[in-house]
Every structure is written in structure tokens, then in C-alpha cells.
VOGU-3710 file (C-alpha; in Angstrom, 3 decimals, decimal comma):
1> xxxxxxxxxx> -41,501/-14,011/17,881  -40,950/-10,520/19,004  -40,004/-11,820/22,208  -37,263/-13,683/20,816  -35,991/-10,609/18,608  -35,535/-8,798/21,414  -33,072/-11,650/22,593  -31,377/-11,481/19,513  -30,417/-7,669/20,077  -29,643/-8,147/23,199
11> xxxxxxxxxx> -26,778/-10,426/22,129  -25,450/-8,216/19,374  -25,596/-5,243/21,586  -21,483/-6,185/22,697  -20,435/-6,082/19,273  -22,182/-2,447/18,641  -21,081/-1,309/21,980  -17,705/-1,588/20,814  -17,848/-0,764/17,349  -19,713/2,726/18,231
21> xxxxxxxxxx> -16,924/3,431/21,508  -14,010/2,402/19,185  -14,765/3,020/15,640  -17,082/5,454/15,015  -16,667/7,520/18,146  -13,155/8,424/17,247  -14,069/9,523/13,902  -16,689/11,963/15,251  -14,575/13,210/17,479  -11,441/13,710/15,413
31> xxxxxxxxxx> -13,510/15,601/13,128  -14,521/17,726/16,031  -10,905/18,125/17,093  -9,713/19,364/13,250  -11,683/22,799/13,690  -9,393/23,071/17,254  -6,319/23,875/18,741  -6,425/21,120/21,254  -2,676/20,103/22,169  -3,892/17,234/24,838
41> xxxxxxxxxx> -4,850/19,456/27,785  -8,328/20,498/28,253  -9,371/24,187/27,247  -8,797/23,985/23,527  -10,758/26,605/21,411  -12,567/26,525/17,923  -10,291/27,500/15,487  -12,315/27,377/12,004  -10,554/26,205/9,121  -7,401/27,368/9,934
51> xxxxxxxxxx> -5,929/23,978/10,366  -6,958/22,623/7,075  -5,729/26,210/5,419  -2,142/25,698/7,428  -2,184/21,900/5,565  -2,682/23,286/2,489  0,377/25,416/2,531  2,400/23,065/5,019  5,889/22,711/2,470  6,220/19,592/5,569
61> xxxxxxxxxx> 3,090/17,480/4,589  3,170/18,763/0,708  6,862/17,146/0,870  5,364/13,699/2,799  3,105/13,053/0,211  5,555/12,961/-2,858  7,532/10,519/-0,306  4,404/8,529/-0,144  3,976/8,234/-3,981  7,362/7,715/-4,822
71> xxxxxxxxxx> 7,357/5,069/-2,015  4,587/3,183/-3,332  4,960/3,680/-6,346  7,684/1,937/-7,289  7,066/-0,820/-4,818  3,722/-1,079/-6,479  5,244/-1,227/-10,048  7,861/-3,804/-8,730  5,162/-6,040/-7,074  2,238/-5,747/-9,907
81> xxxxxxxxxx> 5,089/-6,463/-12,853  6,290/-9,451/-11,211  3,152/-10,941/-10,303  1,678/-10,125/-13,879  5,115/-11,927/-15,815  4,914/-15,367/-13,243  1,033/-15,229/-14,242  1,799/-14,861/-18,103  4,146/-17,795/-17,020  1,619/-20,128/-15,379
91> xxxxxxxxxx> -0,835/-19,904/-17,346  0,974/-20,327/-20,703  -0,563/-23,489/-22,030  3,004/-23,868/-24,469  5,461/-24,333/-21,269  3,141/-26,008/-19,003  4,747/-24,936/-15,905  4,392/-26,683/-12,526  4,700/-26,242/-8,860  3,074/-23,249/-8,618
101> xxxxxxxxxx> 1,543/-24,599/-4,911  5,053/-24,324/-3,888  5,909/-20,865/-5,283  2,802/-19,457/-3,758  3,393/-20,609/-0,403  7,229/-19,660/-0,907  6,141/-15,726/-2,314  3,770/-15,398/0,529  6,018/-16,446/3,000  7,285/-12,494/4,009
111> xxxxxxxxxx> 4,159/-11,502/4,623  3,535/-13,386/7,793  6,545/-11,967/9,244  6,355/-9,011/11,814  7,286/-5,562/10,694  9,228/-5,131/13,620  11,238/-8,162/12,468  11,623/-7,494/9,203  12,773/-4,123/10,210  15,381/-5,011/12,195
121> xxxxxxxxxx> 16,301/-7,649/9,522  16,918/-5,324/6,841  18,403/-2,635/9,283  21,598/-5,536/9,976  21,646/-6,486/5,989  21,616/-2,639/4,937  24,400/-1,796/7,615  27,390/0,371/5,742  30,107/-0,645/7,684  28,824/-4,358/8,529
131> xxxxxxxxxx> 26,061/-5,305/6,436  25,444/-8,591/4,494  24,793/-6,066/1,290  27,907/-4,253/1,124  29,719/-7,237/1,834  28,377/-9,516/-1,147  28,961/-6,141/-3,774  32,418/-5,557/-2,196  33,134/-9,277/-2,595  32,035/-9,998/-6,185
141> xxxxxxxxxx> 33,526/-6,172/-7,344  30,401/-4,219/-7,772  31,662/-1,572/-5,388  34,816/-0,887/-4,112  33,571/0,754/-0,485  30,530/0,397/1,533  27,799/2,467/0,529  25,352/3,620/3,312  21,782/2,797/1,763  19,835/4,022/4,492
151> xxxxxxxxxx> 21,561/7,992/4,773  21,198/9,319/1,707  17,369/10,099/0,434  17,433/7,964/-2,747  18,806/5,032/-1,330  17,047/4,932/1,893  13,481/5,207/-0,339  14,544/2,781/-3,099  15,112/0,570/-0,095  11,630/0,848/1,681
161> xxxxxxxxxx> 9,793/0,457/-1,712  12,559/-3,087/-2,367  11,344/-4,203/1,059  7,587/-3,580/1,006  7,818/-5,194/-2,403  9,792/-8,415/-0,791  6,899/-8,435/1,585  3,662/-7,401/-0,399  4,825/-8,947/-4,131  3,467/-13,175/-2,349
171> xxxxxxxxxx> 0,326/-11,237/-2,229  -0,362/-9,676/-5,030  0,845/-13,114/-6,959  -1,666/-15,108/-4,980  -4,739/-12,792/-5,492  -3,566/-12,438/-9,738  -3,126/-16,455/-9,544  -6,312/-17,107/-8,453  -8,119/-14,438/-10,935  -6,209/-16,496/-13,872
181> xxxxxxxxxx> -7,426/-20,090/-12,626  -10,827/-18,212/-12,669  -10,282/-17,611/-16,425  -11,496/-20,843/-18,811  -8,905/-22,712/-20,229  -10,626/-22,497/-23,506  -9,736/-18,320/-24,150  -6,565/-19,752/-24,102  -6,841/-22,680/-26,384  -9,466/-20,771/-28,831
191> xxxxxxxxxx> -6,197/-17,866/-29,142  -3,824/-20,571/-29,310  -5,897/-22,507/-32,097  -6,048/-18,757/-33,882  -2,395/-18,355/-33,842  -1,768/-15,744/-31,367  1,589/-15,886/-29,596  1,786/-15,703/-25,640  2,597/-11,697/-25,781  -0,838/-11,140/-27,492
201> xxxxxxxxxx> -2,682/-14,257/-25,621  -2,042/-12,278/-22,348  -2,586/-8,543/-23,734  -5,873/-9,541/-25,247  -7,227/-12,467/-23,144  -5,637/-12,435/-19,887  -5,716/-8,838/-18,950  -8,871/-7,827/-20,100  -10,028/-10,690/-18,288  -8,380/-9,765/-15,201
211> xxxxxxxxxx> -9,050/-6,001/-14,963  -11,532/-6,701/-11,818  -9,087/-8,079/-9,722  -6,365/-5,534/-10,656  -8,771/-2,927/-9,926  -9,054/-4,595/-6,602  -5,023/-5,047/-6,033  -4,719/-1,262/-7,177  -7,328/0,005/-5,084  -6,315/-1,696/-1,841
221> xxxxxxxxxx> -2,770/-1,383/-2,549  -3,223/2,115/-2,750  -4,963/2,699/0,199  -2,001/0,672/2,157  0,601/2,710/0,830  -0,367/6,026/1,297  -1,001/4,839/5,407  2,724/3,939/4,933  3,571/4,278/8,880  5,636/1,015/10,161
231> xxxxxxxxxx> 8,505/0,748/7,734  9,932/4,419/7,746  9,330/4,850/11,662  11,183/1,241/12,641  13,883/1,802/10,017  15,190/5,569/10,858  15,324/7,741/13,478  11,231/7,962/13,349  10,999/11,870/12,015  11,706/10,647/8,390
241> xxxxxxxxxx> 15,642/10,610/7,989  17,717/11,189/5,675  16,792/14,676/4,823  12,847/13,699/5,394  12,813/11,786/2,426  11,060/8,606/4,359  8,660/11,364/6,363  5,511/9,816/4,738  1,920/11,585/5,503  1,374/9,069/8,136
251> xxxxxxxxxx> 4,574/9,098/10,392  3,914/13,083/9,777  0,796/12,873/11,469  2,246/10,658/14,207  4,466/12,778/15,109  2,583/15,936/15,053  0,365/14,547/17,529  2,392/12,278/19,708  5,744/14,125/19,102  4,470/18,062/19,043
261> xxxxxxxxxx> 1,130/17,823/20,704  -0,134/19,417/17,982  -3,619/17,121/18,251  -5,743/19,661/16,521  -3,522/19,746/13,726  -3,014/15,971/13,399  -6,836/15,582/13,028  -6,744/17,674/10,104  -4,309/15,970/9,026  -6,116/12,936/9,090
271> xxxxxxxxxx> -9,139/13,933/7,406  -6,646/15,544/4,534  -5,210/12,046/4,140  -8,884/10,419/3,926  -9,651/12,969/1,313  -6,497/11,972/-0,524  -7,148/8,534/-0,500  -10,724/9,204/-1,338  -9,607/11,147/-4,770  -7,201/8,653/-5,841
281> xxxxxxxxxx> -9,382/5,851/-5,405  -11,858/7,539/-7,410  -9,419/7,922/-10,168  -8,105/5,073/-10,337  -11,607/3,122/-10,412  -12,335/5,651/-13,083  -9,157/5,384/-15,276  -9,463/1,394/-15,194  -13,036/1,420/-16,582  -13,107/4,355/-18,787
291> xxxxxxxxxx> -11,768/2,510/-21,666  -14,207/-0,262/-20,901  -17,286/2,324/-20,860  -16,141/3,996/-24,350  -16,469/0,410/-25,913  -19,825/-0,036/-24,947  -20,953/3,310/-25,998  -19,237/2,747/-29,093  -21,182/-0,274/-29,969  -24,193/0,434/-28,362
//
């Protein structure tokens, strides 16, 4: 038996010779790198905290993450509200509604399509002087001359947070769809037989019931957008035009250490962006069950 154990590690040793070169490796040694100067020659020289003191006071990365949050954000709002008002749709016993095979499969549908692509899809449509956009308003009388979407700070983040929506909002509907089929018909029936119209039925049945997976969407959803990367750098000019209001923490970062060379720097920037996501996370996970807790207090 031990004999054949020791086969058995030998054939998982690829996976964890990988795992610790790529994964963890990395970690340890941008971690070392954060308490240096490196710039990508050899020679670099402890340095203390003074990197994570610099990020502290850096009006640069301060300004990146309020891009990141008013990215997300709103996309997030966008996505969660439309998922949450086609769920209070399909699962309203009164209206019955079918297809919803189809609509998954036709909301999910942008999410299988490259960033690169949809990039360079949305950099045609949001053209000023030949885009599909400006043409439509111009056409129907919205606007009377082409407005350029992408150069003024505003515009150019409203449009990220409408495209990550277009993309993410399939899978946000799928996960929420599948947390309401989980839910027994008979909540539904037992409110209906009680008299309680579709507003309160999915404020006092469906939600409640559904705070898990929300949790889940929020948490992960969270996590995504403040590594917000692809988007801003395919869109722009990759430094975070107009004005650096698309300069998220991420493409910051980037370019710190593969623009600037600033290496040491970028690792502490890193590890100021795990901490970030680490704090938010916590607060959100705590803010969704507090309410939860105080009930069960309250009765216990």
C-alpha cells in the first residue's frame, strides 16, 4: 500500500511543480520585490516601506481607484437590476412567462466573445465622426452633431460600465435564474394564496431567499471589477485617456511596471490592490448578513 502511495505522488508531482513555479512563487517574490527599488535590472536595494507610504499619498492611484468604483459600480447596478426585474418576471406565477431557455442562451451570448473583439466593436460603433451611435441619434433627432463618447471623462466611463454590463448582465441572469428555480414553487403559491401582490412576493420571498447567491454575484463581481485591466487599455490610448478618467488601479499598475520600470513600485501596488479587495469583500459579506444575524439574536 505504501508502495503504491508513493506512485500516486509521483503522478501529482507535475501539477505541484507548476502550481509552486507559477502561482505561488510569484506571490513570494512580488512581496519580496514591494520592500525594493528593483526597476528590472539586477542590483535593486531594500527600500522599507517606502513604497507602500508613496501609495498611500500617490494623488495617481488614489484617483484610479474612484475610476474603478465608479466603473463598476454602475455596471454592477445596471447588470444586478436587470437580472433581478427578468427574475421577478420569470418567476411570477400570474404571467407565466416562457422561453426563458432562449433568453438565457441569448443574454449570455456576449460573454463568449473576446475582449479584444468586443473592443474593437464598440471602438467602430462609438466613433464621433463615423460611428453607428451618432448616426442612429443624428438620424431619429436626439442630437444634432456627433458627440465623441470616448474623449470626454464622463462619457468614455459611462461607456465602459454600458459595455461590461452588455457583456457581464447574461451572467449574472443565469446564476439569479438558477437560484430562483432552486426556490419551491410553493413560497410562491402559499404568498399568492395570502394575497400578496408580485412587488411584496419578491421583496419578502424571493430575495430573502436569494441573498446566498447575491452574496456570491456581489462578491465575485467585485473582485472582477476592481482587476478592471482589458476594457480601458484596448479602448484608449492604454494610460487611461480622457483626462485619466479610465486609468483604473490595474492598467496603473501595468503601466508602472511595464511602461516606467518602476517594478518595485508595481508590487506594492499589487499587494495595495489585494488589500483593497480583501476589505471590501469583507464588507460586503458583512453588510449582507448583518441584518440576517440581528434577527436571530432578536429571537433567540
Amino acid at each position: 500500500m505504501k508502495k503504491l502511495d508513493r506512485y500516486g505522488y509521483l503522478f501529482i508531482a507535475p501539477f505541484w511543480v507548476v502550481f509552486l513555479t507559477f502561482s505561488i512563487y510569484p506571490v513570494f517574490l512580488t512581496l519580496y520585490y514591494s520592500f525594493t527599488n528593483y526597476t528590472g535590472s539586477p542590483g535593486e536595494e531594500i527600500v522599507g516601506f517606502a513604497n507602500y507610504t508613496r501609495l498611500l499619498t500617490d494623488t495617481y492611484f488614489i484617483e484610479a481607484f474612484f475610476n474603478t468604483i465608479k466603473i463598476w459600480g454602475v455596471n454592477f447596478a445596471l447588470q444586478m437590476g436587470m437580472a433581478l426585474l427578468l427574475a421577478l418576471l420569470f418567476s411570477d406565477l400570474r404571467l407565466k412567462l416562457k422561453g426563458l431557455n432562449f433568453f438565457r442562451s441569448f443574454f449570455y451570448l456576449p460573454n463568449l466573445i473576446t475582449i479584444s473583439s468586443v473592443a474593437l466593436l464598440f471602438g467602430i460603433l462609438l466613433d464621433w465622426q463615423h460611428g453607428s451611435l451618432n448616426m442612429v441619434l443624428m438620424k431619429i433627432g436626439l442630437i444634432s452633431n456627433p458627440i465623441d463618447w470616448l474623449a470626454e471623462p464622463v462619457t468614455a466611463q459611462l461607456s465602459v460600465s454600458l459595455i461590461l454590463t452588455w457583456m457581464w448582465f447574461g451572467h449574472s441572469f443565469i446564476i439569479v435564474m438558477a437560484g430562483v428555480s432552486g426556490i419551491s414553487t410553493d413560497y410562491f403559491e402559499a404568498a399568492h394564496i395570502d394575497g400578496a401582490n408580485r412587488w411584496q412576493m419578491f421583496t419578502k420571498v424571493t430575495l430573502p431567499l436569494l441573498k446566498p447567491i447575491l452574496l456570491y454575484i456581489m462578491i465575485t463581481s467585485l473582485i472582477g471589477g476592481l482587476q478592471l485591466f482589458d476594457l480601458p487599455m484596448l479602448i484608449t490610448d492604454g494610460i487611461g485617456s480622457p483626462d485619466g478618467s479610465l486609468n483604473t488601479m490595474v492598467l496603473y499598475l501595468y503601466n508602472q511596471a511595464f511602461k516606467y520600470n518602476n517594478y518595485g513600485y508595481a508590487s506594492a501596488v499589487a499587494y495595495g490592490l489585494f488589500l483593497i479587495t480583501l476589505i471590501f469583500s469583507a464588507i460586503v459579506f458583512k453588510g449582507m448578513f448583518r441584518n440576517e444575524r440581528a434577527t436571530q439574536k432578536k429571537g433567540a
